[in-house]
Backbone as CSV, one residue per row, in Angstrom:
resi,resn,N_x,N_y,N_z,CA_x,CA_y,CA_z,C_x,C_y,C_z
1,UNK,69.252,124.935,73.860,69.843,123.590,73.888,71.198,123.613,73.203
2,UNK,72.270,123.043,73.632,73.439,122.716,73.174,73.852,122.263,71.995
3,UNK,74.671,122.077,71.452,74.706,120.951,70.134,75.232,119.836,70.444
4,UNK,75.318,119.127,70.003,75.507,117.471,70.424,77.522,117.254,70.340
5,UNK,77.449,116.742,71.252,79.079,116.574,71.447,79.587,116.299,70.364
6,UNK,80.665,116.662,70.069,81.312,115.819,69.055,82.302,114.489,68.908
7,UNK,81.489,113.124,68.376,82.197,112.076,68.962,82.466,111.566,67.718
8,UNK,82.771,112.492,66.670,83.554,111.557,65.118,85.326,111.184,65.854
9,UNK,85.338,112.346,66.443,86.876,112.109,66.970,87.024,111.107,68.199
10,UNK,88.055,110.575,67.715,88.270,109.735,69.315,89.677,110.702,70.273
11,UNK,89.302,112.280,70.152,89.835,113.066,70.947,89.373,113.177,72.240
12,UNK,89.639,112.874,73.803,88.745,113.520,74.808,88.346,114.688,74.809
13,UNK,89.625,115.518,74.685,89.702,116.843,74.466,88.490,117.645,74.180
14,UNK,88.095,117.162,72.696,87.041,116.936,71.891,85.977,117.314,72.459
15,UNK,85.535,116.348,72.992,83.972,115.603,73.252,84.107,116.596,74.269
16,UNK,84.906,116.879,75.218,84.921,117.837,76.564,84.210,119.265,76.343
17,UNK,85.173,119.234,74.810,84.870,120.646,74.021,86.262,121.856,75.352
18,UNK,87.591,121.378,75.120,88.408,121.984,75.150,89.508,121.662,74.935
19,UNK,91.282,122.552,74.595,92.321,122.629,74.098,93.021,122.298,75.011
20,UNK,92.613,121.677,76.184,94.024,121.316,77.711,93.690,120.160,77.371
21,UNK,94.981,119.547,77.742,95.341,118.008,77.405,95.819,117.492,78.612
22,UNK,95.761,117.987,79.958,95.614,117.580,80.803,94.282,118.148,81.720
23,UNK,93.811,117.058,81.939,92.126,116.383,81.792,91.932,115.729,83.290
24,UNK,91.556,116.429,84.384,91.105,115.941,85.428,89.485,115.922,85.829
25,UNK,88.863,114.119,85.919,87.762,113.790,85.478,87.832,113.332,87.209
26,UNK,86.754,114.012,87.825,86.443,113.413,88.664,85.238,112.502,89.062
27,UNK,85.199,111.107,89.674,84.837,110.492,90.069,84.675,109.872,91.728
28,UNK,83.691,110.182,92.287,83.715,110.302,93.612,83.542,108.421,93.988
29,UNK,83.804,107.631,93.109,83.524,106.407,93.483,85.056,105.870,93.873
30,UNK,85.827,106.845,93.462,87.347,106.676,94.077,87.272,106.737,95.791
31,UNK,86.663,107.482,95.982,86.731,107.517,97.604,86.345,107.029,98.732
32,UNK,85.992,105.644,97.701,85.642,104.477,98.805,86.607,103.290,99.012
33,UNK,86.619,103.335,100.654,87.779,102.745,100.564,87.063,101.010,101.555
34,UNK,88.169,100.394,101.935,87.922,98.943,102.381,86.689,98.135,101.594
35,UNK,85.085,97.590,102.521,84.453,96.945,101.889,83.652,97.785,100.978
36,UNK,83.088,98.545,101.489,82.671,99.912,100.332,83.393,100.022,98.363
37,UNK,84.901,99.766,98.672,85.365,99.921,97.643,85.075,98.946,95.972
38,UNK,84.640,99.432,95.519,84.222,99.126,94.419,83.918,100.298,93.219
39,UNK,83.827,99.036,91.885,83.493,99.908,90.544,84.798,101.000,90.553
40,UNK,86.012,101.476,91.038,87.250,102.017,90.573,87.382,102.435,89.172
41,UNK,87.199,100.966,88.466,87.271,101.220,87.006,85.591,101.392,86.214
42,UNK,85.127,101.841,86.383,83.856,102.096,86.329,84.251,103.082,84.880
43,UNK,84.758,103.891,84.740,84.770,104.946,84.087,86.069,104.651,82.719
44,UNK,86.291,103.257,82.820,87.731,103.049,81.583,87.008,102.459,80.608
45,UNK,85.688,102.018,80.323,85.096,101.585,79.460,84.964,103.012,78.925
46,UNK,84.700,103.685,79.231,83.614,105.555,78.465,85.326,105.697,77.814
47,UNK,86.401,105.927,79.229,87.531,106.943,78.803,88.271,105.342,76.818
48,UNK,87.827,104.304,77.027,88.818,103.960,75.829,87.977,103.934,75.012
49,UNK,86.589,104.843,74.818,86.209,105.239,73.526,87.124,106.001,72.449
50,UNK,87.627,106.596,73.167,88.680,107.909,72.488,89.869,107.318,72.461
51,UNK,90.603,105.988,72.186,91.682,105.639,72.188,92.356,106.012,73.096
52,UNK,92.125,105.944,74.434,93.455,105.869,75.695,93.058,104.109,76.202
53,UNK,95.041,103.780,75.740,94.996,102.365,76.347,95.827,102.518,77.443
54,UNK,96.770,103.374,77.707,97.492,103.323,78.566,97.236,103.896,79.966
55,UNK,96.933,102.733,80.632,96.480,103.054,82.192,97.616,102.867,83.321
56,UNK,97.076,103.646,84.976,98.155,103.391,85.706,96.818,103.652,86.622
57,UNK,96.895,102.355,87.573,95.998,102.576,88.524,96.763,101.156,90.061
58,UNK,96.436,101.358,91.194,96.740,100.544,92.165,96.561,99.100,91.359
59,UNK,97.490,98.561,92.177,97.263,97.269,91.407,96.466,96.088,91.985
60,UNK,95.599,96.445,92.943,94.279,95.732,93.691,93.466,95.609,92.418
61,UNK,93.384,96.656,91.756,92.304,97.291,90.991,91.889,95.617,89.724
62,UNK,93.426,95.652,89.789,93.690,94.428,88.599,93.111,93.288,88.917
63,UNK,91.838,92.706,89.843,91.363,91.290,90.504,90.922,89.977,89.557
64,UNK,91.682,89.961,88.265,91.552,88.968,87.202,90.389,89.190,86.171
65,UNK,89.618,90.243,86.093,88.828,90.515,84.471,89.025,91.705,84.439
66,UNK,89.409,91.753,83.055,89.039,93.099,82.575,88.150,93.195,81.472
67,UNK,87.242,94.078,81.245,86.187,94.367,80.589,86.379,95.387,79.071
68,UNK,87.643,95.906,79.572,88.029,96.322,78.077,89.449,96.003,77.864
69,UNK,90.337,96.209,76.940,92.015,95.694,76.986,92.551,97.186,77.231
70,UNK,93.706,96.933,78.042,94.235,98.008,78.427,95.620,97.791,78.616
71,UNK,96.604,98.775,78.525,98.317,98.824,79.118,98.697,99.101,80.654
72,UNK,98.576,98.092,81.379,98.559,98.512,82.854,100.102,98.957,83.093
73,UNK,100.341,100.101,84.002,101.258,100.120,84.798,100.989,100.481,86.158
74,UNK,101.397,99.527,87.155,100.288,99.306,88.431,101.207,100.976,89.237
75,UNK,100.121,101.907,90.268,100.823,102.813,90.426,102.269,102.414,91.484
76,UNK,101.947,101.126,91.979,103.057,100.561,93.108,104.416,100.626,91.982
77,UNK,104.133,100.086,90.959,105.943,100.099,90.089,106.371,101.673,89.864
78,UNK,105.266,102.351,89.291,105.358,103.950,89.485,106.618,104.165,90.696
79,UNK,105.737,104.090,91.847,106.365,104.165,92.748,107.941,103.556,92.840
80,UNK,107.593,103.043,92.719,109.121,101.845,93.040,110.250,102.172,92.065
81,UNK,109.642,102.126,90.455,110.515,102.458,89.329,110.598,103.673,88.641
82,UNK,109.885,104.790,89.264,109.515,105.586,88.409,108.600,105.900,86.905
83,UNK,108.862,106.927,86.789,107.822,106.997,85.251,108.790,107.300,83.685
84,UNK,109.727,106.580,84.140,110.832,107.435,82.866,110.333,106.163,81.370
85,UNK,109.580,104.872,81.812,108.885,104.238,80.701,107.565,104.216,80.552
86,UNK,107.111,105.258,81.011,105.700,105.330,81.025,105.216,105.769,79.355
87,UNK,103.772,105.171,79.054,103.325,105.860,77.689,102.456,107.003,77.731
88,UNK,102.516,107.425,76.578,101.390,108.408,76.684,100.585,108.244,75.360
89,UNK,99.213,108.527,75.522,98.624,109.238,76.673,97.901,108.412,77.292
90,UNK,97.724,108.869,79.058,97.519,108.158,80.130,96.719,108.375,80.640
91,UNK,96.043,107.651,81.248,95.138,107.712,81.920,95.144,106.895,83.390
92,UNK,95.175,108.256,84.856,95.670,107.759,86.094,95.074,108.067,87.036
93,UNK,94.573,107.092,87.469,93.501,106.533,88.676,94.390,107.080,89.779
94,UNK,94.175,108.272,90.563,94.394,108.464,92.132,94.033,108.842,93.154
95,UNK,93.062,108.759,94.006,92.166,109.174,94.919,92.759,110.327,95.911
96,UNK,92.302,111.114,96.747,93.292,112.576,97.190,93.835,111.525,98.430
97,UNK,93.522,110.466,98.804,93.994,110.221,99.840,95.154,109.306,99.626
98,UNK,95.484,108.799,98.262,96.174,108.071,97.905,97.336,109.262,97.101
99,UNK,97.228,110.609,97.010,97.570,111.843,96.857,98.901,112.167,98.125
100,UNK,97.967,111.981,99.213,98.581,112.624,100.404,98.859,111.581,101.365
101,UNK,98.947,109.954,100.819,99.493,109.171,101.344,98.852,108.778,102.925
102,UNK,97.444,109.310,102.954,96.673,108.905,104.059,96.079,107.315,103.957
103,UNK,96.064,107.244,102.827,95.651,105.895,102.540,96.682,104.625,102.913
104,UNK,96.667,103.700,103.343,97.782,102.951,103.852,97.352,101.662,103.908
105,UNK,97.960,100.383,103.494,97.735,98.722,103.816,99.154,98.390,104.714
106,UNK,99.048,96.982,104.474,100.044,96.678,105.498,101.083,96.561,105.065
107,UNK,101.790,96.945,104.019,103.167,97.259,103.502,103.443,98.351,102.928
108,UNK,102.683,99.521,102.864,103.560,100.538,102.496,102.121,101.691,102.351
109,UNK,102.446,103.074,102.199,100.969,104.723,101.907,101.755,104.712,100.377
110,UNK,100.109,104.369,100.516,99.493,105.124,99.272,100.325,106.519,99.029
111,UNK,101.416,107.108,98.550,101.675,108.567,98.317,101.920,108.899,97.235
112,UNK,101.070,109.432,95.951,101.879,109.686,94.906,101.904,111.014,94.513
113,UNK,101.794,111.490,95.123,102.320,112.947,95.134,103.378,113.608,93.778
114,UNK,104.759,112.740,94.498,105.743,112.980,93.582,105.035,112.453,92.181
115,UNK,104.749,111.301,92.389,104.729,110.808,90.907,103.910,111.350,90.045
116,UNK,102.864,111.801,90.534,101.881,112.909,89.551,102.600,114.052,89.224
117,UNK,103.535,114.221,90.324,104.249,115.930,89.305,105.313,115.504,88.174
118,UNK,105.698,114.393,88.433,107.162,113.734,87.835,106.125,113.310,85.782
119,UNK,104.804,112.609,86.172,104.210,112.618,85.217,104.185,113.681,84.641
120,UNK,103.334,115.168,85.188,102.811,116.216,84.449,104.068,116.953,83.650
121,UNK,105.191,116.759,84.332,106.231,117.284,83.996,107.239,116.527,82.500
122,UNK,106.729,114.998,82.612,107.317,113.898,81.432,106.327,114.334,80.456
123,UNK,105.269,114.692,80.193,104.672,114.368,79.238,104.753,114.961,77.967
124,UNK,104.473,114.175,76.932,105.066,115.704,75.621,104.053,116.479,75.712
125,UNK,104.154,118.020,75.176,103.254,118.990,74.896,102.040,118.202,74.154
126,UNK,100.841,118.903,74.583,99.982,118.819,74.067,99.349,117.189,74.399
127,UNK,99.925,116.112,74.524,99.694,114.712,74.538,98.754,114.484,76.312
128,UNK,97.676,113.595,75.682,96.680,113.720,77.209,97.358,113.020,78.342
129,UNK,96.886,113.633,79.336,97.058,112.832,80.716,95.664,113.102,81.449
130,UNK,95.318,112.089,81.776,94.293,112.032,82.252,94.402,111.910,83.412
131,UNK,93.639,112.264,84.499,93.643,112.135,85.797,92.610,112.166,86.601
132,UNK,91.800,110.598,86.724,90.420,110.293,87.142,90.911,110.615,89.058
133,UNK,89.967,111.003,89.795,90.499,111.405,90.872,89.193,111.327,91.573
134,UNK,88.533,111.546,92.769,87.503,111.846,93.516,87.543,113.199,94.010
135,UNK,88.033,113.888,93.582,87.751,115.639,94.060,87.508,116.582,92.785
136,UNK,87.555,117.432,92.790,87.519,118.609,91.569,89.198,119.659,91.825
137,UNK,89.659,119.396,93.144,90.554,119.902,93.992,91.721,119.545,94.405
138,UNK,92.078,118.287,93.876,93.117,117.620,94.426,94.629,118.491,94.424
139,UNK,94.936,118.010,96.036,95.667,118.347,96.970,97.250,117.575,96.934
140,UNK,98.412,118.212,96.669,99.771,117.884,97.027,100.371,118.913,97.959
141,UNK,99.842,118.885,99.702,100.526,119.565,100.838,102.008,119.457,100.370
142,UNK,102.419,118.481,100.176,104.125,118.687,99.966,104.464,119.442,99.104
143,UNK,104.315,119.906,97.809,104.769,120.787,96.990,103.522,121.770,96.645
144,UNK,102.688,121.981,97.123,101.775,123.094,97.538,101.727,123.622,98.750
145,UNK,102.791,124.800,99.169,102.194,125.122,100.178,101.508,125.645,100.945
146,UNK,100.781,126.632,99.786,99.567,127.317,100.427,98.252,126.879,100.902
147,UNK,98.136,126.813,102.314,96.806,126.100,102.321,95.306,125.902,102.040
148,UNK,95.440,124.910,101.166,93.930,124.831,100.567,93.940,124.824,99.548
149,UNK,94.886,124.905,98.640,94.756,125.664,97.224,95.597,124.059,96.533
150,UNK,94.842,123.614,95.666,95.291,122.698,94.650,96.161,122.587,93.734
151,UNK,96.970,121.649,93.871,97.557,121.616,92.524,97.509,122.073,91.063
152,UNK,96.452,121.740,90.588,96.307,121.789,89.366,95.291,123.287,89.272
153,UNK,95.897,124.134,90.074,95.929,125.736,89.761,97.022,125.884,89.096
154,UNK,98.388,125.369,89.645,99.758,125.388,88.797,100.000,125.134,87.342
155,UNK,98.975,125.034,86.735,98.750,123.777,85.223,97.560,123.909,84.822
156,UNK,97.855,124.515,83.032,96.583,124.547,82.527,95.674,123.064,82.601
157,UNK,94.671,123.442,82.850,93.435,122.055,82.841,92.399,122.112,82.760
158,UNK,91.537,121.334,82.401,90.182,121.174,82.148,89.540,120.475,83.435
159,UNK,89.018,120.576,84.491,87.870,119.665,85.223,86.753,119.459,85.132
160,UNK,86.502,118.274,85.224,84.939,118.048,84.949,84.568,116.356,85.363
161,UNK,83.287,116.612,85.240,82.660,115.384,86.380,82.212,114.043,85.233
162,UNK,82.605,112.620,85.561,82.878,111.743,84.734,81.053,111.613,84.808
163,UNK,80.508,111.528,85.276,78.810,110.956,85.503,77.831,112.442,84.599
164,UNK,78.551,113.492,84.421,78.241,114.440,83.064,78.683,113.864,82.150
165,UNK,80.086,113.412,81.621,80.336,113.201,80.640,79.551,111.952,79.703
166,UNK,79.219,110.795,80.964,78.582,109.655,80.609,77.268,109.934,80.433
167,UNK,76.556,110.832,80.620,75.346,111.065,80.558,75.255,111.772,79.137
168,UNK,76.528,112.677,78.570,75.903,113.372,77.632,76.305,112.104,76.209
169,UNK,77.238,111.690,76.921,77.209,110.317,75.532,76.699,109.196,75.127
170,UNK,75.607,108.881,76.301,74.695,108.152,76.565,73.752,109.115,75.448
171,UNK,73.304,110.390,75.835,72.151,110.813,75.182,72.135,111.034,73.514
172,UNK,73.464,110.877,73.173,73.709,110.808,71.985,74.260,109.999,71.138
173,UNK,74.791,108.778,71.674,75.298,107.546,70.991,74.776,106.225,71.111
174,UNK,73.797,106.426,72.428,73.309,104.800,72.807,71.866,105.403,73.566
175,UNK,70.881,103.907,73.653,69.521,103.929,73.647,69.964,102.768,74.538
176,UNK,70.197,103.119,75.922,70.299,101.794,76.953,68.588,101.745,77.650
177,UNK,68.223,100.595,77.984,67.101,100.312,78.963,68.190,100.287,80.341
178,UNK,69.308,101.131,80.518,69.919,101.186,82.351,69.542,102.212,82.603
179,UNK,69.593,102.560,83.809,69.521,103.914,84.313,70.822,104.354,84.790
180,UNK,70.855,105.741,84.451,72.204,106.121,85.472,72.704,104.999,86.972
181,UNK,71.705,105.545,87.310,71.310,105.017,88.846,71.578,103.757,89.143
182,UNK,71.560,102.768,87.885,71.656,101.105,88.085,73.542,100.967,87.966
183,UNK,74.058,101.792,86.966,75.550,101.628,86.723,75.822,102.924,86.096
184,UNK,76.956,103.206,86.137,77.844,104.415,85.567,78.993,103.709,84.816
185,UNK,78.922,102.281,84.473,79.926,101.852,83.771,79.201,101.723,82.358
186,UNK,80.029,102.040,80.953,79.639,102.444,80.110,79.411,101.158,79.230
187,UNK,80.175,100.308,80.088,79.752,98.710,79.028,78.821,97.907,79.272
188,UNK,78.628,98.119,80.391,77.484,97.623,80.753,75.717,98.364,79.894
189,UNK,75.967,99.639,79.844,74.914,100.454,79.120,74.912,100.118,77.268
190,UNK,76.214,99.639,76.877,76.473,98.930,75.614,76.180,97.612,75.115
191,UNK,75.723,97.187,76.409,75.100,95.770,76.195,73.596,95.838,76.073
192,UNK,73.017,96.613,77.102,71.839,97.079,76.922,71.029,97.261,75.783
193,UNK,72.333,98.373,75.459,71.773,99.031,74.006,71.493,97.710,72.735
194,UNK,72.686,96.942,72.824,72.697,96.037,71.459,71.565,94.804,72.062
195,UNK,71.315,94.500,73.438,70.471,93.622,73.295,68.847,94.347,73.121
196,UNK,68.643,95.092,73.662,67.558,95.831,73.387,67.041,95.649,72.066
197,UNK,68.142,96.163,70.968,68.028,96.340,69.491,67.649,94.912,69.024
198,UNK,67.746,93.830,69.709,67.621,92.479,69.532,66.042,92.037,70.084
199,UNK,65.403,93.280,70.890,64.074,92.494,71.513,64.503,91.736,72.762
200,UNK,65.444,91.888,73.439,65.635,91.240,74.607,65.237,91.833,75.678
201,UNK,65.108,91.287,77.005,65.156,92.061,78.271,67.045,92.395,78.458
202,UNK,66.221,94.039,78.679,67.897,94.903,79.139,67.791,95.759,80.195
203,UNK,67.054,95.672,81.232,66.654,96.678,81.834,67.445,96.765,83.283
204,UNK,68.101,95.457,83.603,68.963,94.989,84.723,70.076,94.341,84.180
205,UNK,70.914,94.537,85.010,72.406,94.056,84.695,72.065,92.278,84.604
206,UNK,71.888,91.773,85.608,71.537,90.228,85.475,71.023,89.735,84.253
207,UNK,69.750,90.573,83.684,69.436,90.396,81.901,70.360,89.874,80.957
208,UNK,71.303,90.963,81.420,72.331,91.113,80.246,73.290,89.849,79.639
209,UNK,73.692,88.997,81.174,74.408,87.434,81.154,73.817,86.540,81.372
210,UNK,72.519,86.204,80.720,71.436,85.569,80.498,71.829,84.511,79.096
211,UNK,72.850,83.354,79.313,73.757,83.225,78.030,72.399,82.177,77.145
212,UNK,71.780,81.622,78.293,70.812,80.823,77.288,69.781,82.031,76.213
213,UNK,69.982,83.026,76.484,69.129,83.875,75.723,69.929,84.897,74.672
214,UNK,71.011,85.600,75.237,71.391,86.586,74.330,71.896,86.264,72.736
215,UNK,72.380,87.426,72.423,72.694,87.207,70.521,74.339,86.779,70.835
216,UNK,74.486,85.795,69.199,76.230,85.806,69.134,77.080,86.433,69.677
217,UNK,76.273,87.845,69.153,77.792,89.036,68.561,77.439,89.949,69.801
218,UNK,76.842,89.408,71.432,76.776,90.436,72.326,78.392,90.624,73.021
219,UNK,78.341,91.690,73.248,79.718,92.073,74.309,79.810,91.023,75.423
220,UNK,78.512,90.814,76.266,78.695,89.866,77.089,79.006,88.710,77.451
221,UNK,79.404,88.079,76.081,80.455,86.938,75.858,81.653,87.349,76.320
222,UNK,82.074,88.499,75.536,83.587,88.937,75.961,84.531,88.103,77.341
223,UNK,83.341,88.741,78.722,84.332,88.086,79.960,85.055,86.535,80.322
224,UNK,83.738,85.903,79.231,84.477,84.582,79.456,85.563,83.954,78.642
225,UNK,85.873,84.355,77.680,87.293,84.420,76.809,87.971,84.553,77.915
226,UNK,87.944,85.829,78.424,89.490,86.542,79.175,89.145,85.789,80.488
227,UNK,88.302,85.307,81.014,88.606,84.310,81.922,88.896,82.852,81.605
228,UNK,88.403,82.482,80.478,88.955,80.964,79.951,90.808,81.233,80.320
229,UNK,91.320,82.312,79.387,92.419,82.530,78.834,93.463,82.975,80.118
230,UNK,92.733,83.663,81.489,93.219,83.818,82.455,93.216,82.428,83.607
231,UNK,92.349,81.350,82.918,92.676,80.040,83.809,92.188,79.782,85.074
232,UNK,90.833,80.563,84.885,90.200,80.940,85.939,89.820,79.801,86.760
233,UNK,89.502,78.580,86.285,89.752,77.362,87.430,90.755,76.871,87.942
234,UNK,91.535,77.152,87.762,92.552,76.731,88.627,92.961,78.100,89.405
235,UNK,92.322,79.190,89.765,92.738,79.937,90.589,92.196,79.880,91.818
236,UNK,90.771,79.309,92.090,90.432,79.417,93.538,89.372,77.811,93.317
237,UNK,88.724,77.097,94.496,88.204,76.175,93.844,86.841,76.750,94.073
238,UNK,86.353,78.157,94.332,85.316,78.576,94.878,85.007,79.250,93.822
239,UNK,85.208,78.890,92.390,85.023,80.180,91.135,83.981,80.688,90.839
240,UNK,82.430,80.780,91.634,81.718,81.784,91.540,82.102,82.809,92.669
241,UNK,83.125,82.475,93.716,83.122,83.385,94.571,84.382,84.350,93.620
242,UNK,85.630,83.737,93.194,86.450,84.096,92.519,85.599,85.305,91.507
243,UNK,85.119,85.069,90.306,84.672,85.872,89.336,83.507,87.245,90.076
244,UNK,83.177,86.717,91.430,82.057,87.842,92.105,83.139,88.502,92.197
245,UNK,84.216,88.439,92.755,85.116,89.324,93.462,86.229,90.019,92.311
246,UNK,86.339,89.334,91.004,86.579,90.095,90.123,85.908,91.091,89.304
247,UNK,84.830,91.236,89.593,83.211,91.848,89.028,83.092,93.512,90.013
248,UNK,84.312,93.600,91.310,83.898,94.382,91.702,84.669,95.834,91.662
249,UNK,85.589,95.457,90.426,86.342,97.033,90.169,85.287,97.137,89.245
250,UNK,84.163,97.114,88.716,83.636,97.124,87.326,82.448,97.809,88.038
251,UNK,81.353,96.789,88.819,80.119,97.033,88.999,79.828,97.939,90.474
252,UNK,79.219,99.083,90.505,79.222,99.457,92.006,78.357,98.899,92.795
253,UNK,77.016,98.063,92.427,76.459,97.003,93.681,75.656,96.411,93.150
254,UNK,74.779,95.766,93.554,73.690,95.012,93.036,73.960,93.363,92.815
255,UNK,73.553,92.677,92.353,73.675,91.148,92.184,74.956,91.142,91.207
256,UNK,76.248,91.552,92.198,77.363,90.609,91.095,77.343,89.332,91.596
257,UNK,77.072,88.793,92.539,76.658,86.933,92.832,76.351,86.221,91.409
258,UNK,74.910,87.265,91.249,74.251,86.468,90.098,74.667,86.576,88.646
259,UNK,75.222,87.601,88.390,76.416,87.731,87.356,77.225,86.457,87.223
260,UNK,77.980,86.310,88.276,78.794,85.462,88.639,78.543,83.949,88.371
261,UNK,77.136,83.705,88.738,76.827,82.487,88.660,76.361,82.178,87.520
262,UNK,76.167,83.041,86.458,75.086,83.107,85.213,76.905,82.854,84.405
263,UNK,77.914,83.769,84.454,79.095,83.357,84.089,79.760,81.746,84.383
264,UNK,79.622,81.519,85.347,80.386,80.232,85.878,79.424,79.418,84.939
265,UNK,78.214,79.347,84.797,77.074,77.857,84.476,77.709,77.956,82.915
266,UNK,77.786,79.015,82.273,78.309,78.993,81.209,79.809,78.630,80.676
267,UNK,80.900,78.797,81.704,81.806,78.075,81.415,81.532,76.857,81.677
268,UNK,81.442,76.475,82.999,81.167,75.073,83.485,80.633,74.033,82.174
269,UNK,79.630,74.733,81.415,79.091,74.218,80.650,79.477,73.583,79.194
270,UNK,80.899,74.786,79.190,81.904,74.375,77.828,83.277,73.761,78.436
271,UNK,82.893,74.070,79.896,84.425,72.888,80.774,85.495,73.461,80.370
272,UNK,85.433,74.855,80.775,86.415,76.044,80.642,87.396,76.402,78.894
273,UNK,87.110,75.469,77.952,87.342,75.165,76.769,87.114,76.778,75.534
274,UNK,87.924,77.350,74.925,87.276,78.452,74.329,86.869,77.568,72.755
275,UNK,87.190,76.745,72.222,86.498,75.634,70.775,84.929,75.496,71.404
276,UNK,84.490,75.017,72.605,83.552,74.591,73.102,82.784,75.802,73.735
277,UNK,83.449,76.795,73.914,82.223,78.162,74.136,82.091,79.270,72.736
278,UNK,83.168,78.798,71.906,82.792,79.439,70.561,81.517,78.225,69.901
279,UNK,81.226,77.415,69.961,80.630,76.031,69.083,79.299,76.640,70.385
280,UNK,79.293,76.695,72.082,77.986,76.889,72.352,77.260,78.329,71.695
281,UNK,78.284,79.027,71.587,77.778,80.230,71.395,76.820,80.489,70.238
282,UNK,77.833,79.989,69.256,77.246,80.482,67.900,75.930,78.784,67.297
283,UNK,76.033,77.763,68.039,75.152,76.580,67.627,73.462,77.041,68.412
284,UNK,74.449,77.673,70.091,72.894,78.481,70.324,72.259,79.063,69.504
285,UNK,72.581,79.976,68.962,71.805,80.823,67.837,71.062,80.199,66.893
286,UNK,71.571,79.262,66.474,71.053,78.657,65.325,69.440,78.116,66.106
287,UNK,69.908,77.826,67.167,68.817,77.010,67.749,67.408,77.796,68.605
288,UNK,67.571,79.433,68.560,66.548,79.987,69.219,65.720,80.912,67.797
């Protein structure tokens, strides 16, 4: 048996258990594209354990919640403006098809090719770049031209699979009632854990935003702040359909409806007000 990762550090490097600081984590949930596409960010809850705030991912990705705080730079400005203000260290969402510019909407391909070399090439020594991707292999035909052979042969690196990494820090930092199988997002398994520790049902995601039941100090308050604060009624007048459809860079399937609706009854209930969902929150308690 192994020894247990090491997670005093908030190094990736670290926990990987290696010295390359450019870090390609693959995730095959990148490679779903149209209605399929979902959960994208599935994997930025685990990666900002270790202090990476600075993200660069499509800017679809961004559909009004976010579940942890982060430094977006959407990859379209990439594109457009380059990376000469980019921070480090980064962490960058690009699928191989959004690589090789096969990917396409109705204004412009997906190609960032350049911009991943223009990154690997900005970054200071030693400082991470991360690069969540759906292959182990990813491909730049334009400045690779041998066929078949990957990029990041050119460049020391580490690869490795994000659904290992979450599994081995699961087995050593948290006691979730989820299963792999239910989510691969790591906040969701953090809610688990702390309501569990409370005697609650945690065994399904729906459990978890159960507001007439959970504790004060659960994470699962969190979303409705950043949707009070994002003004979420006045963005669509359909706002359980609104918040389902922001629920789906996060969750890869299952009842985000009922998420959704277990969120909405609870604003609805403080009339989008954050004085009036801090006063339900914490007067609940007193009262169960």
């Amino acid at each position: 048996m192994t020894d247990p990762p090491d997670v005093e550090t908030p190094a990736l490097a670290d926990f990987i258990g290696t010295r390359d600081s450019f870090l390609v984590v693959r995730d095959p949930q990148l490679s779903k594209t149209g209605s399929h596409a979902r959960a994208q960010l599935r994997s930025l809850p685990f990666l900002a354990q270790f202090g990476l705030q600075h993200v660069a991912h499509p800017g679809i990705y961004d559909n009004g919640l976010r579940l942890v705080e982060y430094d977006l730079v959407a990859n379209e400005n990439l594109r457009a403006n380059g990376v000469k203000d980019v921070g480090f260290p980064l962490i960058h969402y690009v699928s191989q098809e959004m690589l090789t510019g096969e990917l396409q909407d109705r204004e412009s391909a997906f190609d960032d090719q350049d911009i991943v070399r223009r990154l690997l090439r900005k970054r200071p020594e030693g400082v991470p770049y991360v690069l969540i991707t759906d292959t182990s292999t990813p491909r730049m035909p334009r400045h690779t031209q041998k066929p078949g052979k990957s990029f990041i042969d050119e460049f020391e690196c580490t690869v490795t699979e994000y659904k290992g990494l979450l599994k081995r820090y699961l087995q050593y930092n948290l006691h979730s009632d989820l299963s792999l199988s239910s989510t691969q997002n790591l906040y969701f398994h953090q809610i688990s854990a702390h309501h569990q520790q409370a005697g609650l049902k945690a065994s399904s995601i729906p459990e978890l935003f159960d507001y007439t039941e959970i504790p004060a100090d659960s994470p699962a308050w969190d979303p409705l702040y950043y949707l009070i604060r994002e003004d979420v009624e006045q963005v669509l007048d359909d706002y359980s359909e609104r918040i389902r459809e922001a629920l789906r860079s996060w969750t890869e399937w299952g009842p985000t409806q009922e998420i959704a609706n277990s969120m909405l009854d609870a604003l609805e209930r403080v009339d989008f007000e954050e004085p009036r969902l801090d006063d339900y929150r914490y007067r609940h308690q007193k009262n169960t």
